[in-house]
VEXLUMTOR-25424 format. One record per residue: x, y, z of N, C-alpha, C, O, CB in turn. Coordinates in steps of 0.1 Angstrom, whole numbers, padded with zeros to 4 digits. Glycine has a CB too. Layout:
N
+--------+---------+-------+---------+----------+-------+--------+---------+-------+--------+---------+-------+---------+----------+-------+
: n.east : n.north :  n.up : ca.east : ca.north : ca.up : c.east : c.north :  c.up : o.east : o.north :  o.up : cb.east : cb.north : cb.up :
+--------+---------+-------+---------+----------+-------+--------+---------+-------+--------+---------+-------+---------+----------+-------+
:      X :       Y :     Z :       X :        Y :     Z :      X :       Y :     Z :      X :       Y :     Z :       X :        Y :     Z :
...
+--------+---------+-------+---------+----------+-------+--------+---------+-------+--------+---------+-------+---------+----------+-------+
***
This chain:
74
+--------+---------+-------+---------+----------+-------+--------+---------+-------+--------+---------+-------+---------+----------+-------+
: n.east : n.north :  n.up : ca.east : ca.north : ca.up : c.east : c.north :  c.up : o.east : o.north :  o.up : cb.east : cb.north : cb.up :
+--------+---------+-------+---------+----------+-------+--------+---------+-------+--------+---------+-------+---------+----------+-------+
:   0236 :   -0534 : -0008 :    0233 :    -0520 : -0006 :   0221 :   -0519 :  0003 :   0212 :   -0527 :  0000 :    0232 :    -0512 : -0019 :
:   0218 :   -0511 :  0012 :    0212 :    -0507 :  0022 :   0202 :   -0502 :  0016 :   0205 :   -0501 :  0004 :    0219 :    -0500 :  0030 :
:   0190 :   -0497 :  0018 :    0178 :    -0487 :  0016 :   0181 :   -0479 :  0009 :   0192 :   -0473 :  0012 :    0172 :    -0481 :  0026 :
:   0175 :   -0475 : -0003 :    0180 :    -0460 : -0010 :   0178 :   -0449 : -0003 :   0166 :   -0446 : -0004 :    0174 :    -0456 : -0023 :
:   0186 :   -0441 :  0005 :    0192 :    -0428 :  0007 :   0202 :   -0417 : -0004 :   0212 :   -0418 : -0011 :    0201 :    -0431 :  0018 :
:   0194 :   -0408 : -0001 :    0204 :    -0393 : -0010 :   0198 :   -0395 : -0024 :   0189 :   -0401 : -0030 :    0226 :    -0393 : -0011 :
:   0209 :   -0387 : -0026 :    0208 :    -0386 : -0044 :   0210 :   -0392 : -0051 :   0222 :   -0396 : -0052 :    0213 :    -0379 : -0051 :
:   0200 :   -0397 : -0062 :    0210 :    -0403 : -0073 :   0226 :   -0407 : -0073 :   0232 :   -0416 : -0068 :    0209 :    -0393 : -0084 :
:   0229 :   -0396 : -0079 :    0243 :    -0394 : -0076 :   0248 :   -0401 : -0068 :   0253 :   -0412 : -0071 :    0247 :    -0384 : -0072 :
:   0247 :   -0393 : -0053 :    0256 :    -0408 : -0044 :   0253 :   -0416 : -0044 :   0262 :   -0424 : -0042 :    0258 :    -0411 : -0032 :
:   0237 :   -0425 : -0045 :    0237 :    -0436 : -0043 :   0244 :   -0444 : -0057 :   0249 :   -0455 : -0055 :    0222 :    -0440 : -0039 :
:   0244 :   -0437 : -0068 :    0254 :    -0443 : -0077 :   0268 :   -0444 : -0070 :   0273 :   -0455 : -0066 :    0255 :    -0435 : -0089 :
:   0275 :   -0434 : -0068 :    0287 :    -0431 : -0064 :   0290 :   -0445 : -0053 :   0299 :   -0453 : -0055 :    0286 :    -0416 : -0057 :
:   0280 :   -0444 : -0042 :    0282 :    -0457 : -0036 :   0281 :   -0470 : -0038 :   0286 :   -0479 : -0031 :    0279 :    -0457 : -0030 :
:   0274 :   -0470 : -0047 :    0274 :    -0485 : -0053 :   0285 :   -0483 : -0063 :   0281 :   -0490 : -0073 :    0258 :    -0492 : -0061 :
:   0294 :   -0478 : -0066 :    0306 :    -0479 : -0077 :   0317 :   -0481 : -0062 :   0325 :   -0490 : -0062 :    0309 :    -0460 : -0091 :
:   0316 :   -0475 : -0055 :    0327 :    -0475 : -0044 :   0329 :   -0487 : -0035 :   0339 :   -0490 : -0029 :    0325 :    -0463 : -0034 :
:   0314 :   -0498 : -0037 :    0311 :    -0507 : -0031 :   0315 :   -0519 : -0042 :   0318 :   -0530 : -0039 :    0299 :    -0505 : -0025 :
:   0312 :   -0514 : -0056 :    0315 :    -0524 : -0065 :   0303 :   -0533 : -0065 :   0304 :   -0545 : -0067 :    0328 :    -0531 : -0061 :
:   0289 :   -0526 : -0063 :    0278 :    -0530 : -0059 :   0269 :   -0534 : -0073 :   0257 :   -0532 : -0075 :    0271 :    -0519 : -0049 :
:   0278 :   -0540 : -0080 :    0268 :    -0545 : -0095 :   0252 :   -0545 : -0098 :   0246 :   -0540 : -0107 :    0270 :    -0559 : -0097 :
:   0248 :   -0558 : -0086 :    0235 :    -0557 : -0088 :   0227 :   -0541 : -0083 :   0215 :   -0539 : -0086 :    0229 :    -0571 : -0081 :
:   0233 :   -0536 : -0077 :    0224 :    -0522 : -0072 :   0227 :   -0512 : -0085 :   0218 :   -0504 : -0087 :    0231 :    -0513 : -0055 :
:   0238 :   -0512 : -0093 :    0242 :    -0504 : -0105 :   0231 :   -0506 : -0114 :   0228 :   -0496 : -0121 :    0256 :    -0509 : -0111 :
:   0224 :   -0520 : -0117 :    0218 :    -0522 : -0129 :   0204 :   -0512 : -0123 :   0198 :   -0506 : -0132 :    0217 :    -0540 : -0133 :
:   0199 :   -0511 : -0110 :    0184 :    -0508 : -0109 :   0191 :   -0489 : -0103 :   0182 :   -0482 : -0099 :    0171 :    -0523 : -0094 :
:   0204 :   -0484 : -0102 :    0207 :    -0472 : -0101 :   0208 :   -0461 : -0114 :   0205 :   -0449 : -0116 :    0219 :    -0474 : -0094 :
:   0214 :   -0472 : -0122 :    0214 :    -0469 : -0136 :   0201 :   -0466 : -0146 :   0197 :   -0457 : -0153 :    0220 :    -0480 : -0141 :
:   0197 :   -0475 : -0144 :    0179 :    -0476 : -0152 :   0171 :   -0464 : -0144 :   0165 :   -0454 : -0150 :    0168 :    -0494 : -0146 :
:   0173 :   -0467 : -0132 :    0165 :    -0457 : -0123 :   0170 :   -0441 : -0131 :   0162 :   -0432 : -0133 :    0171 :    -0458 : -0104 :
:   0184 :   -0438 : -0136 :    0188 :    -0425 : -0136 :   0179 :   -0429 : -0153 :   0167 :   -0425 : -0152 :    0209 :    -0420 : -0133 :
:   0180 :   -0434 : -0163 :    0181 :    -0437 : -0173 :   0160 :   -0431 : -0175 :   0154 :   -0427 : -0184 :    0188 :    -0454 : -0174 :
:   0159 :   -0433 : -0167 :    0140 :    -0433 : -0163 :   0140 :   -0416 : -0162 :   0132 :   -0408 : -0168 :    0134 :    -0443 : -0143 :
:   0153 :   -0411 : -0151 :    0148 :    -0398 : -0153 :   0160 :   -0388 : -0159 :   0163 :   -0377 : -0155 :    0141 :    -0392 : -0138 :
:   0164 :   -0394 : -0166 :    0167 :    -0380 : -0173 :   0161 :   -0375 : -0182 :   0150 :   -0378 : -0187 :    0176 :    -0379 : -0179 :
:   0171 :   -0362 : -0184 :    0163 :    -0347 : -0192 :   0163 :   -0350 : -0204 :   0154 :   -0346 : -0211 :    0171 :    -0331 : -0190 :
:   0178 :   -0359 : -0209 :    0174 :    -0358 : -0228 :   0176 :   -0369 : -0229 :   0182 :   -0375 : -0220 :    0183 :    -0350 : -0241 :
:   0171 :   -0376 : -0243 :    0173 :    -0389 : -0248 :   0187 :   -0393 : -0249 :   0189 :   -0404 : -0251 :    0167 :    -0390 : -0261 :
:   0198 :   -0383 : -0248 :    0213 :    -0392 : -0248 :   0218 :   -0393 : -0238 :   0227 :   -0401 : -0237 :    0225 :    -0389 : -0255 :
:   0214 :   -0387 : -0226 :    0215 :    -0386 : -0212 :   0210 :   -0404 : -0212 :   0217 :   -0413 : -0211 :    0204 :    -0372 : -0202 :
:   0195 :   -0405 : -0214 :    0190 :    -0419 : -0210 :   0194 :   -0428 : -0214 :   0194 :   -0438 : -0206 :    0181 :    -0421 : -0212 :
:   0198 :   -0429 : -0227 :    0211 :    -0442 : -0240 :   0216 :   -0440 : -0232 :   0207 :   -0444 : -0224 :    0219 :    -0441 : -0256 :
:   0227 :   -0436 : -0223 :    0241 :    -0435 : -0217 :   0236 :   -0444 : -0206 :   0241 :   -0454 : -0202 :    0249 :    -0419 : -0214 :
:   0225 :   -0440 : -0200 :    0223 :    -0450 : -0185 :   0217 :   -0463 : -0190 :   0223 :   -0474 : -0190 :    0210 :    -0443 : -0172 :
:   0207 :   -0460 : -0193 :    0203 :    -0472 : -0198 :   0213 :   -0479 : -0206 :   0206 :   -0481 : -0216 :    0191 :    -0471 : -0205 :
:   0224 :   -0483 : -0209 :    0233 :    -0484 : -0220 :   0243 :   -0490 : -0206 :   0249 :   -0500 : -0207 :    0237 :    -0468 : -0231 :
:   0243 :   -0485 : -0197 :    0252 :    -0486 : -0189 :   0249 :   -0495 : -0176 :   0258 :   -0503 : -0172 :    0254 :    -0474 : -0186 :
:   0234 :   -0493 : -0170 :    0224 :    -0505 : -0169 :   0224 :   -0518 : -0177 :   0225 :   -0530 : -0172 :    0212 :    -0500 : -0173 :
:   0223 :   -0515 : -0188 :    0223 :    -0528 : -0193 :   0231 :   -0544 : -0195 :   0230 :   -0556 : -0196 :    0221 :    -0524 : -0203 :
:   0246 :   -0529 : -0194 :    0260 :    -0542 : -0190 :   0262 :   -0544 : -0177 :   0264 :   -0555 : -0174 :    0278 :    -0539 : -0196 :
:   0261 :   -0535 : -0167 :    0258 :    -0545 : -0160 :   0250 :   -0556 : -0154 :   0254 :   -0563 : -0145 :    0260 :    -0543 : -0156 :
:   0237 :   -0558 : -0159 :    0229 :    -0564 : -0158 :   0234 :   -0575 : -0163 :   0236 :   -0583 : -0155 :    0219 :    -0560 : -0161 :
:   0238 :   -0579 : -0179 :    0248 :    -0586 : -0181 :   0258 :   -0592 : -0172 :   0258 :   -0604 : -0170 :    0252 :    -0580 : -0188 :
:   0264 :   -0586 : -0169 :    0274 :    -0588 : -0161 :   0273 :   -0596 : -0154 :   0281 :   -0605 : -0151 :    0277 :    -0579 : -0155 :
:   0260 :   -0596 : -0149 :    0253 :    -0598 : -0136 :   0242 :   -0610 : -0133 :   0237 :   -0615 : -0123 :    0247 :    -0585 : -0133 :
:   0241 :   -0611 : -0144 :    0227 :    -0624 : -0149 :   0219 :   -0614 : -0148 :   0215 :   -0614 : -0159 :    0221 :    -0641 : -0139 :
:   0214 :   -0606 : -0143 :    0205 :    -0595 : -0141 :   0194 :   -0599 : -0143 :   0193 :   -0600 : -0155 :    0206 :    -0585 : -0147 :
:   0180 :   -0602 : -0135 :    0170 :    -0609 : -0143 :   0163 :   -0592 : -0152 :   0153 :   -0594 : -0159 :    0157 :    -0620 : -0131 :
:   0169 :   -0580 : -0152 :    0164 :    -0567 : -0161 :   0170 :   -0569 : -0175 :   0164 :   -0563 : -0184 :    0169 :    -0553 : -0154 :
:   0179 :   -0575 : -0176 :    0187 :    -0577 : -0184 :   0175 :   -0580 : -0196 :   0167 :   -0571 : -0197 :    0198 :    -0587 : -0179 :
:   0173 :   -0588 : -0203 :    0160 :    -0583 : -0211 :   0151 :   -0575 : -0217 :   0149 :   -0572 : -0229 :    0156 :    -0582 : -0209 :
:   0145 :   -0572 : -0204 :    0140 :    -0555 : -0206 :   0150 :   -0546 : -0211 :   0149 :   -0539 : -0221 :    0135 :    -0547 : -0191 :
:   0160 :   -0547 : -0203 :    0163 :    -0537 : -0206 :   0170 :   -0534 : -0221 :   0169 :   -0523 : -0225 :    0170 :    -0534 : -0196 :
:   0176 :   -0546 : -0229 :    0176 :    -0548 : -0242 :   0164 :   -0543 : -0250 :   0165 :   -0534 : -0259 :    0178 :    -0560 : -0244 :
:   0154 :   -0550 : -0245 :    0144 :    -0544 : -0255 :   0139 :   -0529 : -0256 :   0135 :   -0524 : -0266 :    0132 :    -0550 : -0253 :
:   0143 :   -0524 : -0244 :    0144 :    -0508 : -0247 :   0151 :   -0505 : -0255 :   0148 :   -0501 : -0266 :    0146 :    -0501 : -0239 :
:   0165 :   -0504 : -0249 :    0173 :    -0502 : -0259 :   0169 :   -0505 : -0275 :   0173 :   -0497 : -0283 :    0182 :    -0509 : -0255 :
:   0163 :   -0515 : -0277 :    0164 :    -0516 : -0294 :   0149 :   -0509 : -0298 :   0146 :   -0505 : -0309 :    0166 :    -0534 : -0300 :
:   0143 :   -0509 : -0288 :    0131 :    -0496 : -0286 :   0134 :   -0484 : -0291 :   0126 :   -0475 : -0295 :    0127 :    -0493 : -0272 :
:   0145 :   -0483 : -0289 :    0150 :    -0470 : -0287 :   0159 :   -0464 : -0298 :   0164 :   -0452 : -0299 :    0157 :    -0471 : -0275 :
:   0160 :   -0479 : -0308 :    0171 :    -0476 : -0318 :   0185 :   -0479 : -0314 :   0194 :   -0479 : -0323 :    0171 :    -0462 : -0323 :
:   0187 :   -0481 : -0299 :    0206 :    -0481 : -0295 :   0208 :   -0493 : -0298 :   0220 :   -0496 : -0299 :    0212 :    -0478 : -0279 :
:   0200 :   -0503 : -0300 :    0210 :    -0515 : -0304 :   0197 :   -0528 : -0318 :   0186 :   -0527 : -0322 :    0217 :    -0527 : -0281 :
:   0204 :   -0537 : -0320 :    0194 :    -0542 : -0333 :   0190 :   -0556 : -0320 :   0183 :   -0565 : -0322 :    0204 :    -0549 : -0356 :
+--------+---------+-------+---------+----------+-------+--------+---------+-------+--------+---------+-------+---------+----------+-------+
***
C-alpha cells in the first residue's frame, strides 16, 4: 500500500479491496487508537490483532498485551 491518503475508512476499505494484510494490522490499530468508546476499540484492536497473526506481524505482541490490558483476552 502506497502512502496513507483519505480517511480512515478508505484507507481501510482499500487495504480490504487489495487484500493488503500487513497494512490492515497498522489500519486497524490505528482506528483502535482513535476511537470514541472502549468497544469501538476491542473490535479494532481485536481485529488488528488477527491479522497481525495472520501475518507474523512483528505488532502482534503488543498488540496482545493490550488486549489483555484491556481485559479482552487472558
Amino acid at each position: 500500500m502506497t502512502a496513507p491518503t483519505g480517511s480512515l475508512e478508505t484507507r481501510l476499505l482499500e487495504a480490504h479491496a487489495l487484500d493488503d494484510r500487513t497494512a490492515l494490522v497498522t489500519l486497524y490499530a490505528e482506528a483502535a487508537d482513535t476511537a470514541n468508546n472502549p468497544t469501538a476499540s476491542g473490535f479494532y484492536l481485536t481485529h488488528a490483532y488477527v491479522y497481525a497473526l495472520e501475518t507474523a506481524h512483528p505488532l502482534a505482541d503488543q498488540l496482545h498485551a493490550r488486549l489483555v490490558a484491556e481485559g479482552r483476552d487472558a
